[in-house]
Every structure is written in structure tokens, then in C-alpha cells.
DRENKOLLO-631278 format. One record per atom (N, C-alpha, C): y, x, z; residue in three letters. Coordinates in steps of 0.001 Angstrom, whole numbers, plus 500000, padded with zeros to 6 digits. Example, Ala and Ser with C-alpha at 12.3 -4.5 7.8 and 13.67 -1.06 7.14 Angstrom:
<pts>
<pt py="494310" px="513190" pz="507800" residu="ALA"/>
<pt py="495500" px="512300" pz="507800" residu="ALA"/>
<pt py="496700" px="513200" pz="507800" residu="ALA"/>
<pt py="497750" px="512850" pz="507080" residu="SER"/>
<pt py="498940" px="513670" pz="507140" residu="SER"/>
<pt py="500030" px="512900" pz="507870" residu="SER"/>
</pts>
This chain:
<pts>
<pt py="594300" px="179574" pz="854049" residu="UNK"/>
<pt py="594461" px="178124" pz="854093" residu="UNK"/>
<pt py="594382" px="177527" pz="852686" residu="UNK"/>
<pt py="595067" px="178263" pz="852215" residu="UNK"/>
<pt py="595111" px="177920" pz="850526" residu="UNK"/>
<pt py="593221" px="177405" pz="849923" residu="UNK"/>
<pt py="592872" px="178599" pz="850322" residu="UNK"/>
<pt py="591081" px="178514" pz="849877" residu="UNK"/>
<pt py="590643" px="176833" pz="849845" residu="UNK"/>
<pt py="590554" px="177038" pz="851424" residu="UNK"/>
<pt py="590209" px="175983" pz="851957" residu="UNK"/>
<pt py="590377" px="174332" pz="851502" residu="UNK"/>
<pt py="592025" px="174209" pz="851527" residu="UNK"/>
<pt py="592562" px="173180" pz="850386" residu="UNK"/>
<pt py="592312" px="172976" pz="849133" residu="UNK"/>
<pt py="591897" px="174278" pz="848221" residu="UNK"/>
<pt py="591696" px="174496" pz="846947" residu="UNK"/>
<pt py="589962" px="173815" pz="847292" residu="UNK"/>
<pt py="588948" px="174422" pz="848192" residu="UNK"/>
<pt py="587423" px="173856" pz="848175" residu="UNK"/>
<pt py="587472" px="172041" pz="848716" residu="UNK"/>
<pt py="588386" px="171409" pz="849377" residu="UNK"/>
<pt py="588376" px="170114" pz="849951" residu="UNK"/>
<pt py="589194" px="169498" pz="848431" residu="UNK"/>
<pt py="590035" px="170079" pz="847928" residu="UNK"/>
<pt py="590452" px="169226" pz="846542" residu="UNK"/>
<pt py="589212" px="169196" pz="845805" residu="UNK"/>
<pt py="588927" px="170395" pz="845550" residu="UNK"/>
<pt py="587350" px="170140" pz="844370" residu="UNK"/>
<pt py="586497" px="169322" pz="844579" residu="UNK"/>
<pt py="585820" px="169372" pz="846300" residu="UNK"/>
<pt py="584895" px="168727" pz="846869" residu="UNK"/>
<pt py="585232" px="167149" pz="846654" residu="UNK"/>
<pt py="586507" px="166754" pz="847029" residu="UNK"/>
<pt py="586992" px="165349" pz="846520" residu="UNK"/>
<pt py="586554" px="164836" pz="845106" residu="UNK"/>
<pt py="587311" px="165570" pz="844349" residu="UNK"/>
<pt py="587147" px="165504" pz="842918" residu="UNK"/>
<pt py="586234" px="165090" pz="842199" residu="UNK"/>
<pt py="584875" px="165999" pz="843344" residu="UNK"/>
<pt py="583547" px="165859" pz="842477" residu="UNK"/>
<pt py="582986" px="163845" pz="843150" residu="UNK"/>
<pt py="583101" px="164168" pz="844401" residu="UNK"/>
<pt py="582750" px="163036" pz="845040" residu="UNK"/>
<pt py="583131" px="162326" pz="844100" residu="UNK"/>
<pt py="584184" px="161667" pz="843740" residu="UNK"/>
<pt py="584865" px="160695" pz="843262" residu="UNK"/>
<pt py="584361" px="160998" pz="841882" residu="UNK"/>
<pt py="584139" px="161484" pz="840950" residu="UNK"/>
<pt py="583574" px="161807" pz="839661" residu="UNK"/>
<pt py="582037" px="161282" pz="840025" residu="UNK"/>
<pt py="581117" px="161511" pz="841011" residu="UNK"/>
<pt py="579852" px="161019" pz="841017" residu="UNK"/>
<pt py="580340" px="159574" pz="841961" residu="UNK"/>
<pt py="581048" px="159348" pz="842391" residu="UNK"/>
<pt py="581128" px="157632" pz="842093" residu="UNK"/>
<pt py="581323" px="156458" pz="841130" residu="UNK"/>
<pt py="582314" px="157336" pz="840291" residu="UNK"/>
<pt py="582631" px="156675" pz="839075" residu="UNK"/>
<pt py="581409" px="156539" pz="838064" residu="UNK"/>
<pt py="580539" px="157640" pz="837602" residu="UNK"/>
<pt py="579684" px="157506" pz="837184" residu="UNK"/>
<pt py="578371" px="156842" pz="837731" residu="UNK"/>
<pt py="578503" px="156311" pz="838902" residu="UNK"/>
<pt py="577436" px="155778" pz="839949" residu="UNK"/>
<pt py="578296" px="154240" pz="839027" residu="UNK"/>
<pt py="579462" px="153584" pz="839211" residu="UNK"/>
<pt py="579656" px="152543" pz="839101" residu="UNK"/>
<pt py="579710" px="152726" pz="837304" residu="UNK"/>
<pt py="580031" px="152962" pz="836369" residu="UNK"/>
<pt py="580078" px="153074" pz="835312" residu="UNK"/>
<pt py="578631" px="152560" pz="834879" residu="UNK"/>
<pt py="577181" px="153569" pz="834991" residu="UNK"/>
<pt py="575627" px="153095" pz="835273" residu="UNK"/>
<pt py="575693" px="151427" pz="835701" residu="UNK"/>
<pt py="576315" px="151415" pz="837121" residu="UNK"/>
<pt py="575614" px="149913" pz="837565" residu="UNK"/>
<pt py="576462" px="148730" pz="836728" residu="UNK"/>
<pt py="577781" px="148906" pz="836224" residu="UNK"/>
<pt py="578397" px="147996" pz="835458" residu="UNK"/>
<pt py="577397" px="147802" pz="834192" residu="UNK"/>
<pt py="577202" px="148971" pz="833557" residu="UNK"/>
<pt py="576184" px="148982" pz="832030" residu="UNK"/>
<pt py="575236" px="148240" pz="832584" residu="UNK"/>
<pt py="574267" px="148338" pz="833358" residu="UNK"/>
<pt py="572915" px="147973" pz="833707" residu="UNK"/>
<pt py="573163" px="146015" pz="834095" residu="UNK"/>
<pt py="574435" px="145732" pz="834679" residu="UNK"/>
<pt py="574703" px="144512" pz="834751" residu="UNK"/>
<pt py="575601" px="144043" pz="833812" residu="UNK"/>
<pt py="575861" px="144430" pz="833188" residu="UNK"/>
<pt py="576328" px="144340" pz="831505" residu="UNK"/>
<pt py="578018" px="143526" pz="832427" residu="UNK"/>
<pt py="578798" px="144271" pz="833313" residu="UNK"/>
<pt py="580313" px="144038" pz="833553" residu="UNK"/>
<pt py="581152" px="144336" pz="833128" residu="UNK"/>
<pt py="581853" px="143738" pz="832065" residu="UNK"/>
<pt py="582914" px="144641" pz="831237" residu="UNK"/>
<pt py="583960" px="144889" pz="832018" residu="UNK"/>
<pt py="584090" px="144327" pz="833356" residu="UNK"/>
<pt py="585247" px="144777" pz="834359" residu="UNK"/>
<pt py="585274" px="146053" pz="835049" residu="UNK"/>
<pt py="583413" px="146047" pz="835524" residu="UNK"/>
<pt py="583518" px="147073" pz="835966" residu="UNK"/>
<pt py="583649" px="148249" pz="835238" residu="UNK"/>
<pt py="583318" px="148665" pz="834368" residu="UNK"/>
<pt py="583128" px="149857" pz="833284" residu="UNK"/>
<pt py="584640" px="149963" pz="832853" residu="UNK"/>
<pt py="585435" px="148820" pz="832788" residu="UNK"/>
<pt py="587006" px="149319" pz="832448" residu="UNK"/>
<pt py="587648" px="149973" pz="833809" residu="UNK"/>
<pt py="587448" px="149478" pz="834825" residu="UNK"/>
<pt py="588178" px="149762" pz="836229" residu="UNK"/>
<pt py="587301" px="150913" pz="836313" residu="UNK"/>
<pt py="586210" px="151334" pz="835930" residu="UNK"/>
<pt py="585589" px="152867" pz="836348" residu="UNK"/>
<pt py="585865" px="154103" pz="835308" residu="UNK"/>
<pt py="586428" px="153326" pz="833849" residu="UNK"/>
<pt py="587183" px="154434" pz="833207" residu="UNK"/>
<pt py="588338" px="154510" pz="833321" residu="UNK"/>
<pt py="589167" px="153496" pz="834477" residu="UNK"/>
<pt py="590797" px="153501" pz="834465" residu="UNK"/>
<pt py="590599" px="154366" pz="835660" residu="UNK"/>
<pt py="589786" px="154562" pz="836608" residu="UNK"/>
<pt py="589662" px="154981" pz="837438" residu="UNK"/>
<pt py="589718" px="156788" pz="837052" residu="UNK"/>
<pt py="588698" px="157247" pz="836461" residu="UNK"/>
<pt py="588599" px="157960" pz="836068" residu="UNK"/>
<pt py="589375" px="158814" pz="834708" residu="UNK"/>
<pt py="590801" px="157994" pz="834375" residu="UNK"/>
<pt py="591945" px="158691" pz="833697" residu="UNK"/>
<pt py="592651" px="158645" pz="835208" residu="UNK"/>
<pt py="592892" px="158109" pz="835882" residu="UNK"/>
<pt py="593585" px="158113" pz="837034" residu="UNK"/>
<pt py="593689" px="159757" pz="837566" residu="UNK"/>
<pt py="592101" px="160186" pz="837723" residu="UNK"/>
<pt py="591511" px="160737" pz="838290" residu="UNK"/>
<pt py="592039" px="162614" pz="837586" residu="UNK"/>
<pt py="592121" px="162200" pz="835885" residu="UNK"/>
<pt py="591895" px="163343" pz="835248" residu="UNK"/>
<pt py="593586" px="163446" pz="835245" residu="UNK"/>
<pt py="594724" px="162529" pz="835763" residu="UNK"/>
<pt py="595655" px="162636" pz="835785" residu="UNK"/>
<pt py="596247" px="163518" pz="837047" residu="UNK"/>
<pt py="595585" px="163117" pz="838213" residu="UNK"/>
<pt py="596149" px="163727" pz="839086" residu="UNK"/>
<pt py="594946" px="164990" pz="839261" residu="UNK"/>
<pt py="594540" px="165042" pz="838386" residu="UNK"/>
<pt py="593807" px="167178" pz="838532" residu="UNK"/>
<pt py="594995" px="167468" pz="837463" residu="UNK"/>
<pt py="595440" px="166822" pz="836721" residu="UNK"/>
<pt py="596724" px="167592" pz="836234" residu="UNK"/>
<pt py="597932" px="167848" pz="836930" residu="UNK"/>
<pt py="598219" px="167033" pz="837993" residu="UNK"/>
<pt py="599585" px="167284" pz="838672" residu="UNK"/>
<pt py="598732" px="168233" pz="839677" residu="UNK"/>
<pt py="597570" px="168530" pz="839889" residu="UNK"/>
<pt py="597301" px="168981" pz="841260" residu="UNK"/>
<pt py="597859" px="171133" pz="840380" residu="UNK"/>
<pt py="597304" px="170889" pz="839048" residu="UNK"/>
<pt py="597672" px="171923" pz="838588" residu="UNK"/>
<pt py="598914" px="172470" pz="838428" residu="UNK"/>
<pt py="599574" px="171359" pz="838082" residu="UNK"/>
<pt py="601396" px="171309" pz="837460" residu="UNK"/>
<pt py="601965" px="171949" pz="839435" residu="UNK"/>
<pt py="601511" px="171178" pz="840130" residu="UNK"/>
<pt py="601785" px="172019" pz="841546" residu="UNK"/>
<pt py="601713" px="173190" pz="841979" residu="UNK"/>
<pt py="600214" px="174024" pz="841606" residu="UNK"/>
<pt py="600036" px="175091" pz="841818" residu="UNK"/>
<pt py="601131" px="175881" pz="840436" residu="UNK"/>
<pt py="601259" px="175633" pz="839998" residu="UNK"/>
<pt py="602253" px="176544" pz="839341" residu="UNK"/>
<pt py="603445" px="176825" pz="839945" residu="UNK"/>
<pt py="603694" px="175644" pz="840079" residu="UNK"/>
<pt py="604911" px="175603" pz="840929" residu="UNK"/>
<pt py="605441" px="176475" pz="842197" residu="UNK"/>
<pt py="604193" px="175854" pz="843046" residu="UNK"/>
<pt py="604141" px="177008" pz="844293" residu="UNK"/>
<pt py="604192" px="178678" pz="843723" residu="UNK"/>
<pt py="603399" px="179081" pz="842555" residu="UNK"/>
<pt py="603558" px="180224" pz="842334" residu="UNK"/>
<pt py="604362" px="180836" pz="841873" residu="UNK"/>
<pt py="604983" px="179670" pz="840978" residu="UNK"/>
<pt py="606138" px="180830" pz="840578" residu="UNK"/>
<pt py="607369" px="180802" pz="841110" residu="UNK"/>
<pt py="607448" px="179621" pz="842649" residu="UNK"/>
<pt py="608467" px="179938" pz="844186" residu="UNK"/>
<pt py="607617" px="181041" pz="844704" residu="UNK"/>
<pt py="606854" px="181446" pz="844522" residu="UNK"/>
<pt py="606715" px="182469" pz="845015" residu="UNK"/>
<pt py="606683" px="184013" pz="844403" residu="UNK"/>
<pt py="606826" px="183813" pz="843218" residu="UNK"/>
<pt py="607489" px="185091" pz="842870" residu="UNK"/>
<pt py="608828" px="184959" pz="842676" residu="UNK"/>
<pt py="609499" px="184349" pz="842906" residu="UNK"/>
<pt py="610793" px="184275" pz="842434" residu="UNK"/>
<pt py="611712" px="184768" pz="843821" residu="UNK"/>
<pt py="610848" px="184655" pz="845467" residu="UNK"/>
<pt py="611420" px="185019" pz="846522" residu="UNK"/>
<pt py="611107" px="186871" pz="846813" residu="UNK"/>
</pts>
């Protein structure tokens, strides 16, 4: 089960990484300084929670050596 969750987090991840850079492109190309801020706030958002997704798996692991 673990796998599985671990390939649907990544698969997310990436999705959402080739959106941001999909909107990042169309903000530049229409010269939006809104959009290009909301697609790099988006994208610390993004690099924040692959850090808690990590800070978790630790977690789980080391409840699980500890039982």
C-alpha cells in the first residue's frame, strides 16, 4: 500500500509542477505580474509540503522501529 501512495504522491507532485510551469510561461508571455507571483507562491507552497510529506515518512519509520 505504501508503494502505491508513495507513486500517487509523486504522480501529484509532478502534475502540479507541470502546471505551475504551464502558468508561469503563460503569465511571462502576457507579461502578468500576478500571475507569475501566485505561480511561484504556488510552487514554494508546493516545495513545502514535499518537505512535510518527508518529515512524515520519518516519522512513520522510526514508530516503526521503535515497536
Amino acid at each position: 500500500m505504501s508503494t502505491y501512495q508513495q507513486l500517487l504522491q509523486n504522480s501529484i507532485i509532478l502534475i502540479i509542477i507541470a502546471l505551475n510551469s504551464y502558468a508561469i510561461s503563460t503569465g511571462i508571455r502576457l507579461g502578468s505580474a500576478w500571475g507569475i507571483i501566485f505561480s511561484l507562491a504556488s510552487l514554494a507552497a508546493l516545495t513545502y509540503c514535499i518537505h512535510l510529506f518527508r518529515k512524515l515518512k520519518e516519522v512513520e519509520n522510526s514508530e516503526e522501529y521503535e515497536e
